[in-house]
N, C-alpha and C positions, 0 to 999 in steps of 0.2 A: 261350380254352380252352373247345370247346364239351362238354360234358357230360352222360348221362342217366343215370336209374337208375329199373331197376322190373325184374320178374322175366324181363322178355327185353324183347332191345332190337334195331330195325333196324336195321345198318349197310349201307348197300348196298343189294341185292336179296337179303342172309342174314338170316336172324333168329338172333338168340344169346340162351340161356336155361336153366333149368334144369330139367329133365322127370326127377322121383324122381332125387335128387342127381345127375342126370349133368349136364354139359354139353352142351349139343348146338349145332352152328350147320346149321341149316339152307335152304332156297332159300325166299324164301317166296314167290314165285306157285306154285311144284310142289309146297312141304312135302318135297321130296330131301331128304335126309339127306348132308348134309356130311362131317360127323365128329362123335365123339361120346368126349367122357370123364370122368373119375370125378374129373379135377380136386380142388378143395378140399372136395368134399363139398357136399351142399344147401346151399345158401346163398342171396343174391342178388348183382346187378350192379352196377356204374355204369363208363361209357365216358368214358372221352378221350384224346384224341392218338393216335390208333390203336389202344389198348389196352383190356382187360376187369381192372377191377378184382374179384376175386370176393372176399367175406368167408363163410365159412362158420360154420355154426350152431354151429360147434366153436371159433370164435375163429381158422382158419387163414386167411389174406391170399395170394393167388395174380395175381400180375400174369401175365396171356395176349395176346398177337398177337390181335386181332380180324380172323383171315384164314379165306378157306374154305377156302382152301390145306392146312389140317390145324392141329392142337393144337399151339400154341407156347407153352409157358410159358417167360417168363424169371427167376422167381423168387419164392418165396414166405415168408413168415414167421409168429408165431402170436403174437396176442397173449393176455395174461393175461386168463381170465378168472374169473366167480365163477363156482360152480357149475350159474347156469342157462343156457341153451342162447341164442347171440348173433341175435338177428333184426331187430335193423336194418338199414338199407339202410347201404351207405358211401356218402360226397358226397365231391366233389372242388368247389372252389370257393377262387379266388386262387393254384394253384398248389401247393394243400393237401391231402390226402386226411384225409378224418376217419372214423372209425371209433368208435362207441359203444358198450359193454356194461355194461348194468344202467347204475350210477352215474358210471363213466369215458369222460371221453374222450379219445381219442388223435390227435395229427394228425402227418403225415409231409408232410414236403419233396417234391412229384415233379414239381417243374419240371427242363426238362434243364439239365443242366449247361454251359454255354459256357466 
């Protein structure tokens, strides 16, 4: 499972990131503008298996299509947080998504199912 995380990531010849909470994936030898949306809110990334993990500074979790094709979300969730604003990166490592705020950690199962 290869994996990266930082606030925009190449897949391809796209760059995918966050420019004042939006998403955006765009071309990067031209800087095109792909598509662009309001997703989970500012947040950051991490990629694998074709996908964009986003965690938002709000505690919401949005799995997206890393395609240029347009915005695909397939589903998102929010975890608990404490009152201050989530700014850790998520990791994906063994199969696992982990996710941090303040004092908790959380890890989710997102290997595929066989």
């Amino acid at each position: 499972m290869r994996n990266h995380h930082s606030s925009s990531i190449l897949i391809g010849d796209h760059l995918y990131g966050f420019s004042s909470g939006i998403l955006t994936a765009m071309r990067f030898d031209t800087g095109e503008v792909a598509w662009k949306d309001r997703s989970v809110g500012k947040g950051s990334l991490v990629y694998a298996d074709g996908h964009l993990y986003a965690l938002s500074e709000n505690g919401v979790v949005g799995l997206v299509e890393a395609t240029p094709a347009g915005y695909r979300e397939k589903g998102r969730f929010r975890i608990q947080q404490d009152s201050l604003p989530t700014w850790t990166h998520p990791v994906i490592a063994g199969g696992r998504l982990y996710l941090r705020d303040q004092d908790t950690i959380y890890a989710y199962d997102v290997r595929e199912k066989r």
